[in-house]
N, C-alpha and C positions, 0 to 999 in steps of 0.2 A: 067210228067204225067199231062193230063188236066180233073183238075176237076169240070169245067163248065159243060162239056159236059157228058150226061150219068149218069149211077148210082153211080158212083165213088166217088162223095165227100158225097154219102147220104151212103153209105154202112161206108164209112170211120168214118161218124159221128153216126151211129149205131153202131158202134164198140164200139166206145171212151162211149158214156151213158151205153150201156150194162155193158162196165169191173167199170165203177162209179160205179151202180146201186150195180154190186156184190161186190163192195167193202166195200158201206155201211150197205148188208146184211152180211156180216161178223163181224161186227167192234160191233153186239150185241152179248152178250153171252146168251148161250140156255140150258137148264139141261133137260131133258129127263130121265123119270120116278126116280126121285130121290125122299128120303123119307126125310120128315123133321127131322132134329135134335134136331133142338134149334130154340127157338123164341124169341126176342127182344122187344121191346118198351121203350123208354126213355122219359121224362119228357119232352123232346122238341117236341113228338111227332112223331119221326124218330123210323121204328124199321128196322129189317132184320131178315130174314128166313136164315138158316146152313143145307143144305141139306150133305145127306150120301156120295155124290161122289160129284167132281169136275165138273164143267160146262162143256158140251163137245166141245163149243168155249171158249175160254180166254176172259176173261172179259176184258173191256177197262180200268179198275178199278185194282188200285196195287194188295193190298194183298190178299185181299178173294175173293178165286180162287172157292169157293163153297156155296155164299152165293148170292140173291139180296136183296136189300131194296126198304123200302114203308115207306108212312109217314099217320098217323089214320088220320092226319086234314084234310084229302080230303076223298071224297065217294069213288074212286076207291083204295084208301091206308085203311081203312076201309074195302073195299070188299075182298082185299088181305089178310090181317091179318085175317079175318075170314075165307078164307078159307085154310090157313094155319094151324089155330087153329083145323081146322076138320082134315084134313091130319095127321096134329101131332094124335089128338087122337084117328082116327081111323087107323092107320098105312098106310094108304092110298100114295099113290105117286102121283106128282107133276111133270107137266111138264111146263116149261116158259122161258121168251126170256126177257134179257136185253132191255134196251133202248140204250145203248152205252154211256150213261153219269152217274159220279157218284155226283148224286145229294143231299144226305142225308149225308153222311158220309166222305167228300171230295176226295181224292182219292183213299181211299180204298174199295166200296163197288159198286157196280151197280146197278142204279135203275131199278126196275121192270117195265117192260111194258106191259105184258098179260102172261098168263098162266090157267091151266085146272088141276083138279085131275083125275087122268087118275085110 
């Protein structure tokens, strides 16, 4: 095959970054209208949300298969936990998406990257 010539080594290299790209939107886990259960915060400043159902991607993160985390020392771990705090109490649902690393909790927990209460 020659792929000087033509569209053939550009379509071949749009393949290859396309199946990257969706590889790495896979590799976050996502919960979809899930209700908070349990809320955390620890003395290091590390806490985690326990939603009703299991994340509808597998988190990159061992064991909690139904949780992410946030940490209050930052504005956006701070904005999280309060809007978790409101979800918990007004029975409200949650929707959010992993970041693909677990940063709080070592490898059992995945940190939070954006979410809405729906």
């Amino acid at each position: 095959m020659n792929f000087v010539k033509g569209n053939g080594m550009k379509s071949w290299m749009i393949a290859v970054l396309m199946s990257m790209a969706c590889l790495q939107a896979n590799a976050a886990a996502v919960i979809a209208a899930g209700e908070v259960t349990e809320v955390r915060v620890d003395a290091s400043g590390n806490g985690f949300v326990v939603f009703s159902k299991d994340l509808n991607t597998p988190t990159a993160c061992g064991t909690k298969q139904n949780a992410l985390s946030f940490n209050v020392d930052s504005v956006g771990g701070r904005a999280v936990y309060a809007m978790v705090m409101q979800a918990k109490a007004t029975g409200a649902r949650i929707w959010a998406t992993g970041t693909g690393d677990c940063l709080h909790y070592g490898n059992t927990i995945e940190a939070w990257k954006y979410g809405a209460i729906s």
